[in-house]
N, C-alpha and C positions, 0 to 999 in steps of 0.2 A: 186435583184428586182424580188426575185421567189418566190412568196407564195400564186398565185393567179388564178381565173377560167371565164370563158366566156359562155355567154348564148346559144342559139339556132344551132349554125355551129354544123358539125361533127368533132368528134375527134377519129383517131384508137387510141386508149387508147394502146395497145400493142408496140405502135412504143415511148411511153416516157418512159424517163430514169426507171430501176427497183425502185429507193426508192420513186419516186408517189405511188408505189402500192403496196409493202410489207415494214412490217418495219424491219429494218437493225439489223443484232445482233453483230455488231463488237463493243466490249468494251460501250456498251449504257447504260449506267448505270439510264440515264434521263425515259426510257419505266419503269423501276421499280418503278420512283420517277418523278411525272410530273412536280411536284412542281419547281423541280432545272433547267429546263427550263427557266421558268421565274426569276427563283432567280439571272439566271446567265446573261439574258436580262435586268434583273434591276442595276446591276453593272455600265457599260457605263452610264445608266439613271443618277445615283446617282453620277459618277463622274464627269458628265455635270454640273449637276444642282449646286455642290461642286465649280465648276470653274466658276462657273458663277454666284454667289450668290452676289458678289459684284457691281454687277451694281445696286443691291436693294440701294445702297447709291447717284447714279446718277438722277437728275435732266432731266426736261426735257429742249431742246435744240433748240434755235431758224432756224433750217432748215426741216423746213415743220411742225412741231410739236406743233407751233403757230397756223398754219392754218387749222390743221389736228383735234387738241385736245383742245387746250385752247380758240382758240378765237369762234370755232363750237358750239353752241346749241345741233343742230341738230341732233345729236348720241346719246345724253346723256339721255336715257330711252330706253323704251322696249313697248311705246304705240304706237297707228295706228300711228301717225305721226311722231314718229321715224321710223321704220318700212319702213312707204312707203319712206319717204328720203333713207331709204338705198339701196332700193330697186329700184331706179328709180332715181336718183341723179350719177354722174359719179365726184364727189367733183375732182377739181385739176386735172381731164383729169383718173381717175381711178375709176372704176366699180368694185367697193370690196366690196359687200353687208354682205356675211359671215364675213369679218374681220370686218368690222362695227360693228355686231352681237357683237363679243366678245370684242369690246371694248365701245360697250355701256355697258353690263354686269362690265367690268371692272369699270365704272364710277358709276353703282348700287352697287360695292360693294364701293368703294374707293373713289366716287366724285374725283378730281383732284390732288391727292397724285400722285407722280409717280412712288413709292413705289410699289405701285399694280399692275401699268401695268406691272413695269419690272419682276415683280415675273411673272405674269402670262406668259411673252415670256419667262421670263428661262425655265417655266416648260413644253410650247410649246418645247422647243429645248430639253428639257431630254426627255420628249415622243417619238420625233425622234428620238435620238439619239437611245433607245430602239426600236423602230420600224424596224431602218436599223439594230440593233444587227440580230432582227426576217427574215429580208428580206435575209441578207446573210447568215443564216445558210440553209434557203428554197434555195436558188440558187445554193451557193457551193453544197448542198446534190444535185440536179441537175445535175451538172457538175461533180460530181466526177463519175470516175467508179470503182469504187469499193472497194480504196486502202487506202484514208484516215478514218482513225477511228472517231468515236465519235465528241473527243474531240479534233483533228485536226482542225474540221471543226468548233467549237466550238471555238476556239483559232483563227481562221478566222473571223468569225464573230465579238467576240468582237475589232478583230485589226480594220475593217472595222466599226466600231461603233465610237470607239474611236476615228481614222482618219477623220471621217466626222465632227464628235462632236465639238474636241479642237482646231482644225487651227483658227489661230487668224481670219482668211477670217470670219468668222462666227460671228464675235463679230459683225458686221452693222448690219446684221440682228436680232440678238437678244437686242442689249445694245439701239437700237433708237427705241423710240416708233413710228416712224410714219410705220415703218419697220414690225411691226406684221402681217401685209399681207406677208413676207417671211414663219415664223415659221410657220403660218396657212396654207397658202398652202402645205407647206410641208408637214403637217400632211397627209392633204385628199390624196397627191399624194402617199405617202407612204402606205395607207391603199386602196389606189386605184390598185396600183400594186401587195399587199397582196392580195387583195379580186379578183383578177384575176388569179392570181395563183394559189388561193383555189379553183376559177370552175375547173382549168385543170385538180387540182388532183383531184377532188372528179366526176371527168366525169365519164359517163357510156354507156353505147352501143353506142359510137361514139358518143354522144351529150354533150357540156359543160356543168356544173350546172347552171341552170339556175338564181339559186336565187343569187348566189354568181357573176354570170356574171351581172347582173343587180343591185346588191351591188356595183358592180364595177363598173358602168356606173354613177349612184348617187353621187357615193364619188367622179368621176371625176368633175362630173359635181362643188360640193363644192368645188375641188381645184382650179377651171377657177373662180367662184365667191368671192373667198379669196386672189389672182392675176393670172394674164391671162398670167403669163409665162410660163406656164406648157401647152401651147397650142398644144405641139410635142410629150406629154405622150405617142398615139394613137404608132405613130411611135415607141418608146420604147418598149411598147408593141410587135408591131409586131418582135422588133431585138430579144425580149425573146423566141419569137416562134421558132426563127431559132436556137437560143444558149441562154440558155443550152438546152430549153424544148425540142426541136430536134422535134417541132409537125410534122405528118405528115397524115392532113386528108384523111380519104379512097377513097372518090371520086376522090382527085386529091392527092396525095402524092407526087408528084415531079415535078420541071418544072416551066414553068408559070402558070399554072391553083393550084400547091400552093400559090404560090406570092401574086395572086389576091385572093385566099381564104382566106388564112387567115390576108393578109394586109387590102384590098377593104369589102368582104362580111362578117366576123366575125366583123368588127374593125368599121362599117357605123355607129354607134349613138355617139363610140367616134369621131370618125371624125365629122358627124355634127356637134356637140357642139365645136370644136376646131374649125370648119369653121366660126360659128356662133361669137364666141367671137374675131376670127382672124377679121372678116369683121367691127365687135364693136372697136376692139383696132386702125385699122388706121383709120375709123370716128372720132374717140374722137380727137386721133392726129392730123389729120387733122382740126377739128375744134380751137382743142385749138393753133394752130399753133405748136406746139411741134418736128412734123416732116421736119428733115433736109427734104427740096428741091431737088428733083433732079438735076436740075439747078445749086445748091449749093454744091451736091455732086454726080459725076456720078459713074456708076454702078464700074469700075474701084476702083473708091477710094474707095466704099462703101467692096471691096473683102477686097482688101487692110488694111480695119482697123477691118474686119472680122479675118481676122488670125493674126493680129496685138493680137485684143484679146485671143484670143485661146492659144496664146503662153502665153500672158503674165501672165494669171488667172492660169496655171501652173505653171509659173514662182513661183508666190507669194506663188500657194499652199507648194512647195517644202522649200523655206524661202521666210517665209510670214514678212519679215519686210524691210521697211518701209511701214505700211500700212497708206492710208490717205482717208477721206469721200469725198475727191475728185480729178480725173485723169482727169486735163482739158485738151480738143481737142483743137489742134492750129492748126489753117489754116493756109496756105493751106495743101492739102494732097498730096502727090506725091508718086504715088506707088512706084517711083524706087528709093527712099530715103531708106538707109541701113535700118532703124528704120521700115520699111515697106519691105522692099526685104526680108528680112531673114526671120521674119516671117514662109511669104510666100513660101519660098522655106523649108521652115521648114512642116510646114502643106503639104505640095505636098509629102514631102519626108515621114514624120507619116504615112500620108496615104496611100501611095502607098508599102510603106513593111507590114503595115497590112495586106491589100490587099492580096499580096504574100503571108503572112505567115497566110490568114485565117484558113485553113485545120489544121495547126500544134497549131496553138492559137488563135483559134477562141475568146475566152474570149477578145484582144485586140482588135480586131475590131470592138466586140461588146460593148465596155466599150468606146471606141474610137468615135462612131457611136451617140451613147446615150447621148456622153458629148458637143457634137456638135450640135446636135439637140436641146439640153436642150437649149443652149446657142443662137442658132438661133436669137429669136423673140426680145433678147436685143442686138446682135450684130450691128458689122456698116452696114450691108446690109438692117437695120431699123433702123438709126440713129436718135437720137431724144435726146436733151440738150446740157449741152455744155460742158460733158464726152468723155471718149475715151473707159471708161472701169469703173466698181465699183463693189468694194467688194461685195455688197448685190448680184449681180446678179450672182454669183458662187453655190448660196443657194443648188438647185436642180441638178445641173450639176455636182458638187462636187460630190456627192453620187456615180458617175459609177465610176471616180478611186479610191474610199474610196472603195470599192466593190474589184478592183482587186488587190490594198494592201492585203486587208484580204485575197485572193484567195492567193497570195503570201506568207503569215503567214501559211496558212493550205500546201502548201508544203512543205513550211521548218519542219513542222510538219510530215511528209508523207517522205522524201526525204531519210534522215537518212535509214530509212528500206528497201528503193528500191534500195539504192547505188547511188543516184547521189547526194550527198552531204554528207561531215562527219557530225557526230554529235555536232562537237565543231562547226565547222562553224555554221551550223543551228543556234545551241542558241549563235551565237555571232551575226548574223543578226536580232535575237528577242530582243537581249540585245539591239542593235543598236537602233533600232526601239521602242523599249521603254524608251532610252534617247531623241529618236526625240517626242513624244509625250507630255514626261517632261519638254520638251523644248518648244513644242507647248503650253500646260497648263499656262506656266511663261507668254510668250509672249502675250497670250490670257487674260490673268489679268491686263498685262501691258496696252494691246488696251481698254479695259474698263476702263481704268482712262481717258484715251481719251475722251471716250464719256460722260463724268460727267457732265460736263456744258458747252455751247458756247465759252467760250474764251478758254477753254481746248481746244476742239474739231478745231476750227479756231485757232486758233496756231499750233498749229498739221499739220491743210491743208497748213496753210504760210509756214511752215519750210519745208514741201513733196515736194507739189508744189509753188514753190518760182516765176515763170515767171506767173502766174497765178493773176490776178486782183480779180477775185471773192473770194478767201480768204481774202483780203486784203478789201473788203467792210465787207463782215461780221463778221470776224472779231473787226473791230471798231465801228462796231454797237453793239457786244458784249459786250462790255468794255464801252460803252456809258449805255445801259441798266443798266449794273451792278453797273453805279452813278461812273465809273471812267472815266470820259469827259477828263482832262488836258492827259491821257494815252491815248485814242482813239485818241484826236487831234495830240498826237507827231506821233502817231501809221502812221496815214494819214499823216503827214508832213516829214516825213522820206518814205514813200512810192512815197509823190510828188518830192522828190527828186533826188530818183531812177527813174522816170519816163522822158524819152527824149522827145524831145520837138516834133517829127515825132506822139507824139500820143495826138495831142489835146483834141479828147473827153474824153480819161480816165484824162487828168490834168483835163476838166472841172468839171468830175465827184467827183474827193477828191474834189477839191473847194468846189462844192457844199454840200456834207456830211459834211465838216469840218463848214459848215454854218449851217446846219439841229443840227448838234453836238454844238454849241455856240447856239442853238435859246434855244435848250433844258436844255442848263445852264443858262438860262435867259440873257447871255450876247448880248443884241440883237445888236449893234452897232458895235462888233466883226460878229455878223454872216450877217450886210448889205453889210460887207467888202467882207465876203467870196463868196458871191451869185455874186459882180459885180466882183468879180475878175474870178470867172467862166465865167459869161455874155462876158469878154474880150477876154476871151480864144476862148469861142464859142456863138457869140450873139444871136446865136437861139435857145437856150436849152430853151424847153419849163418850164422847172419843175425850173431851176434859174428866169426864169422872174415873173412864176407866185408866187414864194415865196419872190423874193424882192418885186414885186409887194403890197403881201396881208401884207409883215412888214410895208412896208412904210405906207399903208392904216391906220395899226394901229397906227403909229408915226402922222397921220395925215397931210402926204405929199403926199394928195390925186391926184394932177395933171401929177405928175410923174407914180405914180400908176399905174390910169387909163391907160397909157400909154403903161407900160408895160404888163397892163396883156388882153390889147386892141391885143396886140403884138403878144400874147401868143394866145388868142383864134384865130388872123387871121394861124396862123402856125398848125392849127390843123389837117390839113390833113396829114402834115410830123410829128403826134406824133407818129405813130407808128414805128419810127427808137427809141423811147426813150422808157425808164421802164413803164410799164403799171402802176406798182403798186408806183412806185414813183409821175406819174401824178395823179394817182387817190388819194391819200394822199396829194396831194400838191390842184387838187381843190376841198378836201371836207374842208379845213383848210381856202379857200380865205372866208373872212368876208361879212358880209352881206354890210355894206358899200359899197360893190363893183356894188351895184346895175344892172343893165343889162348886161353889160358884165361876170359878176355872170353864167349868164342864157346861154352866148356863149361861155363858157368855161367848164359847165354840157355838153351843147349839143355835145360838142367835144368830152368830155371824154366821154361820153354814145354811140356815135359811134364808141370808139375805144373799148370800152368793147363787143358792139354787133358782132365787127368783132372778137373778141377773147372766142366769146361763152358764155360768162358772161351775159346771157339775164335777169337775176335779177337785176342784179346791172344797167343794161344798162338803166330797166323802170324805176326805180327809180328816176336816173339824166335826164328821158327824160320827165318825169312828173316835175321835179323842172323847166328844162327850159321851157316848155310849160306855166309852173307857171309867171317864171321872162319872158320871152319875148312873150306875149299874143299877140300880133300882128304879129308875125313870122311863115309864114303857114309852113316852114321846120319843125320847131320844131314840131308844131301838128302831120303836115304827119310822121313823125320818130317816135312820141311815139304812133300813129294808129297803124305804122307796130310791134313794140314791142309788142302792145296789140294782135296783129294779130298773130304773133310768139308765144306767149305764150298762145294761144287759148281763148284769151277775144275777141269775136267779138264781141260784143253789144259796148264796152267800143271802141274796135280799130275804129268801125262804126262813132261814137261820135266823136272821134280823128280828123278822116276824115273828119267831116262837119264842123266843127268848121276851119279847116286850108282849106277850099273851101269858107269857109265865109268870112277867112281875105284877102283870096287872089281866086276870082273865076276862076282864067283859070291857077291855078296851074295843070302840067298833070301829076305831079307824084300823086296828093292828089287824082287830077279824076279817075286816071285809079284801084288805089288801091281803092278807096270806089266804083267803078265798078266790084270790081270782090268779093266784101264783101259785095254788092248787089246781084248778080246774087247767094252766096251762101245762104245767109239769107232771098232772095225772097223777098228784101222790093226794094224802091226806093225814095229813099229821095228826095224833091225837088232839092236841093244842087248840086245831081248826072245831071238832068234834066238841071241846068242852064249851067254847065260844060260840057256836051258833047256836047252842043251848041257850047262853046265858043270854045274848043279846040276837033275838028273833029279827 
């Protein structure tokens, strides 16, 4: 991660490594010929792109990719109101304005082929890949003193290109489209760390370049706007300072008064922007409910499944198979559980002979330092789904031990001639490492047949993670999609019969999909079955009542019905133990026949969108029930505040009189069209008869 410079600070230019400042004549054949530089950084590029050209045959896949790309409008152009959606929109609880960018573009060229996206992320991930070739031969030349040649270092670099390129770990990122916020980021972070390294070395009388440090600031800034995982760069940064750059400003050169100089007073604009987007990313989660609970998980468990991870995204990188799109969290956690001890005493133990051995190899500490930090913002110390761990989130982190691989290849390189290794050894260890690569390649072609379509991909997770239920839905929605129903239904009937009787709500849950799966084959008499044999299991599942409910409606067994979907809107305060996106499918489907209770099963659901952030969707269903139950001053009052939240006062104002009209000494209608008074400077009479009635 060495190829980059910084603005305004001082820098003794004399205290970094000699090859910032002259250039090297040991065996350089690349100074005569600039060209082979890059000839030789395009190699890695092109055997990326080689390995990865067959996901251009994959499909795109019902896990997020629906929500992301298909069923969206919203991205698909390049005018103001795409733009500002990207811009100001946080879709799904993620603020990826730049990724947006390039996949609206994708849709300008491609409209909804998936063809194009996935080229576009291969050739995202061959860019990188070339990028880290670039970054490790600027660091390695950094770190060496003096002994490796040329093309050591060169033979370094592309090991470290290659390493980060072909581990199967990389296929979630490049082979799923909703995933292009990985490749994207990475670019900016890669060209963010380059163009940092380029102030160092082009500094002069103690000042970094200017133009090139604020190069560097911009393209961080693209990589927090492409995903906000890269919120720790800053920090990375500053480990480069220590190793290999060896900075040491003149005003302070050593000590504390380094530490703060070039952590604190060089590093303040990345840091803001990291702070800025760190304080964005747990708002969003906290809104969208996303983030595990304290309550749910204390700081204890939260370490606990921090080095949980750490070990085991090394684990995979080392042999990366079985790999699956999903490592589900089972509760409870208990840190002194072996599966969490070791770990942990694994990470104590990492880092504590770093530690010791920084002076003799500093490169491990810092590769060590870098890979932890990367890892930070998705670890269990900010847990958030209902993961333990996933491939995609290795994207950036991966790079610092692909880095001391390579640094490893350029001594096997260098070793021979100093005498600490024979010659046969050396290139048995290169040979080595060029069968694991080969190997990696294979295995990496193999995980992109994974990601081809939904029932691929969900088989995949069934067979990984087998104790796991959320394979086991999507999965058979998979195979329903694809017009193979009688296969989803065995699919779920064979999963209801693995399922012990200790877990009522997942029995009630196949029930009911195996219902949703027979409605969808027209067999509607099969899926009345399935819905009450849920109902029996668990008689207050909201999303079973109001779908027997709205069949029966349509069978015309309206008194049962009403009943149950009477049932369904009284139980609306306990919807939010149930799928959001299940109730919300279930009552935009109840029939107009359902007449008023229609109106109190919107108003349910629009409050349980409004508590999950959804404030579009929420006015929407607070405008229908305001519609079907016009005498309900709650409804009014709720859709005033929607209009209030989304900055319609005139309309939220209206909201408010109308629900003081049907009911005048309501004090929630009073108090809100009181303080939407006082903003607007009016006073309706409405207000006037209300603060009468309720003082």
């Amino acid at each position: 991660m060495l190829d980059a410079g910084t603005t305004g600070p001082s820098t003794h230019t004399s205290a970094l490594p000699h090859a910032w400042h002259a250039e090297r004549n040991i065996d350089d054949p690349a100074h005569a010929h600039p060209g082979r530089e890059w000839a030789l950084a395009l190699i890695p590029a092109a055997v990326t792109l080689a390995v990865f050209l067959p996901i251009l045959g994959n499909g795109f896949v019902n896990w997020d990719d629906q929500a992301n790309l298909l069923d969206n409008p919203h991205y698909r152009g390049l005018g103001w109101s795409h733009l500002r959606w990207m811009f100001t929109t946080a879709h799904l609880g993620h603020y990826i304005p730049v990724t947006w960018l390039t996949l609206a573009l994708d849709y300008t060229a491609w409209g909804l082929n998936p063809v194009g996206y996935h080229l576009t992320s291969a050739l995202f991930h061959a860019a990188n890949a070339l990028l880290v070739y670039r970054l490790a031969a600027a660091l390695l030349t950094a770190a060496d003193r003096g002994t490796s040649t040329w093309w050591d270092i060169r033979r370094g670099a592309m090991a470290a290109a290659l390493v980060f390129a072909l581990n199967p770990q990389r296929v979630e990122s490049v082979a799923w489209a909703t995933e292009r916020r990985d490749v994207t980021m990475g670019l900016f972070a890669l060209l963010t760390v380059l163009a940092y390294l380029r102030a160092v070395r082009e500094s002069a009388d103690g000042r970094l370049d200017r133009r090139w440090y604020w190069a560097s600031v911009g393209l961080f800034g693209g990589a927090l706007l492409s995903k906000s995982l890269v919120i720790g760069l800053p920090l990375v940064l500053f480990v480069l300072d220590l190793y290999p750059l060896r900075r040491r400003p003149p005003a302070h050169p050593r000590g504390l008064g380094r530490i703060v100089w070039l952590g604190l007073v060089e590093k303040w604009p990345f840091l803001a922007l990291s702070g800025a987007v760190g304080i964005l990313m747990l708002a969003l989660g906290a809104q969208r409910g996303n983030m595990t609970a304290l309550d749910a998980l204390g700081l204890g468990q939260r370490l606990a499944l921090t080095a949980y991870g750490l070990v085991f995204y090394l684990g995979k990188a080392v042999v990366p198979w079985p790999l699956s799109p999903l490592y589900t969290l089972f509760h409870p956690v208990r840190p002194w559980d072996p599966m969490y001890l070791g770990p942990m005493a694994a990470v104590t133990l990492v880092t504590a002979v770093l530690i010791a051995l920084r002076r003799r190899w500093p490169a491990g500490l810092a590769a060590w330092v870098a890979y932890v930090v990367l890892l930070l913002p998705v670890s269990g110390l900010f847990h958030n789904g209902p993961q333990i761990a996933a491939d995609r989130y290795t994207y950036a982190a991966s790079m610092s031990w692909a880095l001391l691989v390579g640094a490893g290849v350029a001594w096997c390189g260098r070793a021979p001639r100093t005498g600490r290794l024979s010659r046969p050894l050396a290139h048995g260890l290169l040979a080595a490492l060029a069968l694991v690569l080969l190997g990696w390649a294979a295995l990496t072609i193999r995980q992109e047949r994974i990601w081809h379509d939904s029932v691929t991909l969900w088989s995949r997770a069934a067979l990984v993670d087998s104790q796991s239920d959320i394979p086991i839905f999507y999965l058979g929605w998979s195979l329903a999609d694809a017009g193979r129903f009688d296969d989803a239904l065995e699919h779920f009937n064979r999963a209801l019969a693995r399922t012990p009787d200790g877990l009522p709500a997942l029995k009630a849950q196949l029930l009911l999909h195996m219902g949703l799966i027979e409605q969808r084959a027209r067999r509607l008499a099969a899926a009345e079955e399935h819905f009450r044999q849920a109902l029996a299991v668990d008689p207050d599942h909201p999303v079973a009542l109001i779908r027997l409910g709205s069949a029966l409606l349509q069978g015309r067994e309206s008194v049962e019905a009403q009943g149950l979907l009477e049932r369904a809107a009284q139980l609306g305060p306990r919807w939010g133990a149930y799928d959001a996106g299940e109730l919300r499918s279930a009552v935009a489907q109840v029939p107009p026949e359902a007449g008023a209770v229609r109106g109190r099963l919107a108003h349910a659901m629009a409050g349980l969108l409004r508590r999950h952030g959804h404030l579009d969707e929420a006015l929407e269903l607070y405008r229908l029930a305001a519609e079907l139950l016009p005498a309900n001053a709650a409804a009014w009052n709720d859709l005033g505040v929607a209009y209030a939240l989304r900055g319609r006062s005139g309309e939220a104002v209206s909201a408010f009189v109308i629900a003081l009209r049907v009911s005048p000494t309501s004090r929630d209608a009073c108090d809100n069209l009181r303080r939407m008074a006082q903003t607007l400077a009016t006073a309706p009479p409405e207000l006037v008869a209300c603060s009468k009635a309720t003082p």
